[in-house]
Structure formats: C-alpha cells, structure tokens
Residue, then its C-alpha position, 0 to 999 in steps of 0.5 A: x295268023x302264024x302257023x304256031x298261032x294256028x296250031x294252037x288256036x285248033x289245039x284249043x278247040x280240040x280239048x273244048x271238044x274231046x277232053x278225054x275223062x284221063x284228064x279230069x281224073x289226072x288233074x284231080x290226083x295232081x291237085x291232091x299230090x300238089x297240096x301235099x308237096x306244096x309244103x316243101x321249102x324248094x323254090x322249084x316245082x319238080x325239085x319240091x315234088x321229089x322232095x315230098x316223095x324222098x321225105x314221106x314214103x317208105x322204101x318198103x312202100x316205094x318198091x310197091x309202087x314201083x312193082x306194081x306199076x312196072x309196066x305203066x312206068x316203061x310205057x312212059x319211058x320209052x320215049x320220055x316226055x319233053x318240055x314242050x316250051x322248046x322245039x322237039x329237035x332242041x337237044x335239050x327238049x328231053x334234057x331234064x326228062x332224061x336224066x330223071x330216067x338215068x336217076x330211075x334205072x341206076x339200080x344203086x339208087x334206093x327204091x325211094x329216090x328212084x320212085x323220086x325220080x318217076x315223080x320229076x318224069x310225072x311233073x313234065x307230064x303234068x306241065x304240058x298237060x296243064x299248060x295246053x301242050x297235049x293233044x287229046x287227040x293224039x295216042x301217044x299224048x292220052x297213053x302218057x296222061x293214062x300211064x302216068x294215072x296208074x303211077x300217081x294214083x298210087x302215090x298220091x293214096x300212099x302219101x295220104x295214108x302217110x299223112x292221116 
C-alpha cells in the first residue's frame, strides 16, 4: 500500500472514531445553505454559492454578519484553506482561497460582495470536509469546521428569514 494510500486508509478510521459533533452541525447547516444556492443558474458550485449570497441578502444584513463574526472570519483567514486535491506546496494549493481573501479585505467592495467572498472561502471548507480531506484529529482542521460554523449559522438563518 502506497503511503498516500496508507494515510488515507488511517484518515478513515480516525473519522469512524472521533467524528467531532462541529461536523454533523456543519454538514447540517450546509445541506440547508446548498438547497437555497442550488437554485442558482452557474455550472460551478462556488460560483452559485456567492451568487445566492450577492442575490438574497441585504448589505444592511451583510455588515451584521460580518460584524458579528469578525473574529471567527480572521481566525479562518489567517491561514486560508487549500484545495486539498493538490500538494500543499503546489503554489496553487491556496490560489482560488486567496483570492477570495483579497475579494474579502478591499474595503471598496460592498459588505454583500464581501460576505460573498467569505462564502467561496466557507465552500473550500466545506469541499475538504466533505470530501474526507480533514482530520478530526487535528486543531487546525476542527478550528476551521468550528469557525466557519459561527459564519454559516448566520447565513444560512438570514437567508431563510429572506426566504420565508
């Protein structure tokens, strides 16, 4: 069995074991945020995210959320996730992440496209979480999932009292 192979395989078995309560909550909260941004007309997953938040939340209701989670949004960006389909010392492993920070920090953007960036950041996490590339194990992996719960609790209930 390859090392790769190997790691994984140990991966597995942690989350058999140890799957930390964060990430049943977090998966919940994205089912919930993935039936409102589904409806979105963009072939691309991130690209319909950012859509649902730029179409159905107010910039009042954007510089809320963004207030109130300041700290659970620096935490996540102090060191952007990557996409975990590629090496970490791939020079795009934080490429797109990135970006979405830049997006995040030009304080010319409005609140809503800001916020809209934070959601691309949200559905990185939400990819390596998803697609068994997060350890449960490890503090930075469960500080993500935890910090980015603060963030889409938010969204998610703003975007059903839009809805209703």
């Amino acid at each position: 069995m390859s090392p790769s192979a190997a790691l994984r395989l140990e991966l597995s078995r942690r989350l058999r074991k140890h799957f930390p309560p964060e990430w049943t909550q977090f998966t919940q909260l994205w089912l919930a945020f993935n039936t409102i941004y589904g409806g979105e007309p963009d072939a691309r997953e991130r690209a319909r995210v950012r859509a649902a938040i730029r179409s159905h939340i107010s910039e009042s209701a954007a510089r809320r959320i963004l207030r109130t989670s300041d700290v659970a949004i620096e935490r996540i960006l102090a060191v952007p996730p990557g996409d975990m389909r590629l090496s970490q010392w791939d020079p795009r492993f934080r490429r797109v992440s990135r970006e979405q920070v830049r997006l995040y920090r030009n304080r010319s953007q409005t609140a809503v496209n800001r916020l809209a960036a934070l959601g691309g950041i949200l559905y990185q996490v939400r990819c390596n979480l998803l697609h068994g590339s997060k350890d449960p194990l490890d503090q930075r992996d469960q500080m993500l999932v935890r910090e980015s719960i603060r963030l889409l609790d938010l969204l998610v209930a703003e975007l059903q009292g839009n809805s209703a």
